[in-house]
Every structure is written in structure tokens, then in C-alpha cells.
C-alpha positions in Angstrom: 19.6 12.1 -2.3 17.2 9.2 -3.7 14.7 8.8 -6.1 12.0 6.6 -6.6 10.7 4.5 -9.8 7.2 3.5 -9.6 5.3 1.2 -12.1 2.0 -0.5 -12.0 -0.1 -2.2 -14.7 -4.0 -1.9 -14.4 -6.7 -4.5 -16.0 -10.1 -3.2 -15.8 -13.7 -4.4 -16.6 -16.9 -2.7 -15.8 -16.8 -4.4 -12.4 -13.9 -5.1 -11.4 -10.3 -3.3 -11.6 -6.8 -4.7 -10.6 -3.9 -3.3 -9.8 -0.2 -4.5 -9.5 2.1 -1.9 -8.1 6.4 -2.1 -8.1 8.7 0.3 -6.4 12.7 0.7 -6.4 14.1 3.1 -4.3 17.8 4.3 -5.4 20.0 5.7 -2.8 22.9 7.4 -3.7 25.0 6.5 -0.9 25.3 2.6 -1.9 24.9 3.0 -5.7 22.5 0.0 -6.2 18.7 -0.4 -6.3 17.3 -1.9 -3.0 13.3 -2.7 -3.8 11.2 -1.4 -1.5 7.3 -2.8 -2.2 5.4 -4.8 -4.4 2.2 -5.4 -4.2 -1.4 -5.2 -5.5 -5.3 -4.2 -5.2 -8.8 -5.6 -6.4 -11.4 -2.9 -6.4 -15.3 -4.3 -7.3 -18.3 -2.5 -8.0 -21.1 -3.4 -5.4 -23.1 -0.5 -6.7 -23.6 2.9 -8.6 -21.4 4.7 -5.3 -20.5 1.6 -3.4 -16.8 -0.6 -4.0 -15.0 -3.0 -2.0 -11.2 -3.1 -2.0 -8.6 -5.8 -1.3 -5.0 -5.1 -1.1 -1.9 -6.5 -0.3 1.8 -5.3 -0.3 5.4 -6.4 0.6 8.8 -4.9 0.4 12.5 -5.1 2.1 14.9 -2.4 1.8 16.6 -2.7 5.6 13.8 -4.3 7.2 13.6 -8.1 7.5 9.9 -8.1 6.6 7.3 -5.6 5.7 4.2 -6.0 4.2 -0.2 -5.4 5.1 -3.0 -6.9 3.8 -6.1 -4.7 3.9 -10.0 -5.0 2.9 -12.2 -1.8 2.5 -15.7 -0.9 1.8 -16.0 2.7 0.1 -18.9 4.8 -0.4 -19.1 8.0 -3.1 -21.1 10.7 -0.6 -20.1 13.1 -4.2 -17.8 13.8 -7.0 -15.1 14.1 -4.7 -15.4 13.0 -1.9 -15.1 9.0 -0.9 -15.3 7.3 2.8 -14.3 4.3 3.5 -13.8 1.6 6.5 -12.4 -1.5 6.3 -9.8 -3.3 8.5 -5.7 -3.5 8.0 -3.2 -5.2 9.0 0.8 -4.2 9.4 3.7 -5.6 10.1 7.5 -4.3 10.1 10.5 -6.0 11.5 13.5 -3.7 11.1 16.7 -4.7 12.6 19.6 -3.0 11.3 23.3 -4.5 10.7 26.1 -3.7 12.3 26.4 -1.5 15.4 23.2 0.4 15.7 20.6 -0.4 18.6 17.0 0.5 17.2 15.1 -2.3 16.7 11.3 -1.6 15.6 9.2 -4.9 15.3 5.7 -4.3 15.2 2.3 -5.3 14.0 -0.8 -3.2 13.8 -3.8 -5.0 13.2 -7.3 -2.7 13.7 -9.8 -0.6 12.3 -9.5 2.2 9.9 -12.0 4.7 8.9 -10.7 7.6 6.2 -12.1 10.2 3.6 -10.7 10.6 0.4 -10.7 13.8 -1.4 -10.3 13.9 -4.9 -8.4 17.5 -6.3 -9.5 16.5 -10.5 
């Protein structure tokens, strides 16, 4: 069983918005907190349905490093509905103590193209 605190603190203008985001993850089978990302975002207004958005994030847990950096450029095609393109990149380098043999070091640089729907 876990659970998961999240907290972020948002500063906004009419143009520009930022956002810094912290995460703890709680795992009841060591007792203690082990934080698992930190990070933030800095969305600007390039128009009346156009943004751009930089991010950034890093965290531990059992991984010696993990952490992307990302820029995006959405568009509003409705209320709802967003796209967006933009470029990422990801890296993870877990190695776990003691006996176990998975090792998964990787980084994922590219291109990423999404939709976002928005249920309110």
C-alpha cells in the first residue's frame, strides 16, 4: 500500500503562468518518505488559442537519476479540446541494490504530438 502527497504553488499573470510541482510517495513497507519528483512548468500566451510551454522535472526514489525537460506549442481547436507538439526529452537510470539483475538506463529524446481533452 502507498499513497501519494502532491503540492504545487501557481503564480499567474495575464500572460504568463508558472508552476512548481513536489511529490512524496510513502510506502508502507519501509516506513519513510522517499521523494519522487520535483519539478516545474512556464506556460505563455502567444495568442487568444495559442501557448507555449516549458517544463522540467526530477526525482529519485530507487533510480539513480530521473528527470525530462520538455517545450510545447498548444493550440485551442475548442472548449475542450487542446493539441499540442513540442519535443521531450527523458532519462531514467535505475539500478537496484542488492541482488536483483534489471537494470533499465534509458533516454528518449523525440517528438511528441498529443490532444488534450478537457472533462469541466
Amino acid at each position: 500500500m502507498s499513497a501519494r502527497f502532491f503540492r504545487f504553488h501557481v503564480q499567474s499573470d495575464e500572460s504568463i503562468a508558472v508552476l512548481f510541482w513536489c511529490s512524496w510517495l510513502i510506502a508502507n513497507h519501509t516506513g519513510r518518505a522517499q521523494p519522487v519528483v520535483a519539478g516545474g512548468r512556464v506556460t505563455t500566451i502567444l495568442s487568444r488559442k495559442a501557448f507555449a510551454t516549458v517544463l522540467g522535472d526530477a526525482g529519485g526514489g530507487s533510480a539513480r537519476s530521473d528527470y525530462q525537460i520538455g517545450g510545447f506549442l498548444g493550440y485551442q481547436i475548442s472548449r475542450r479540446w487542446v493539441l499540442l507538439g513540442g519535443y521531450r526529452y527523458l532519462s531514467v537510470d535505475y539500478r537496484p541494490n542488492g541482488k536483483a539483475q534489471f537494470v533499465y538506463d534509458v533516454d528518449m529524446p523525440g517528438l511528441v504530438i498529443g490532444a488534450t481533452f478537457n472533462a469541466k
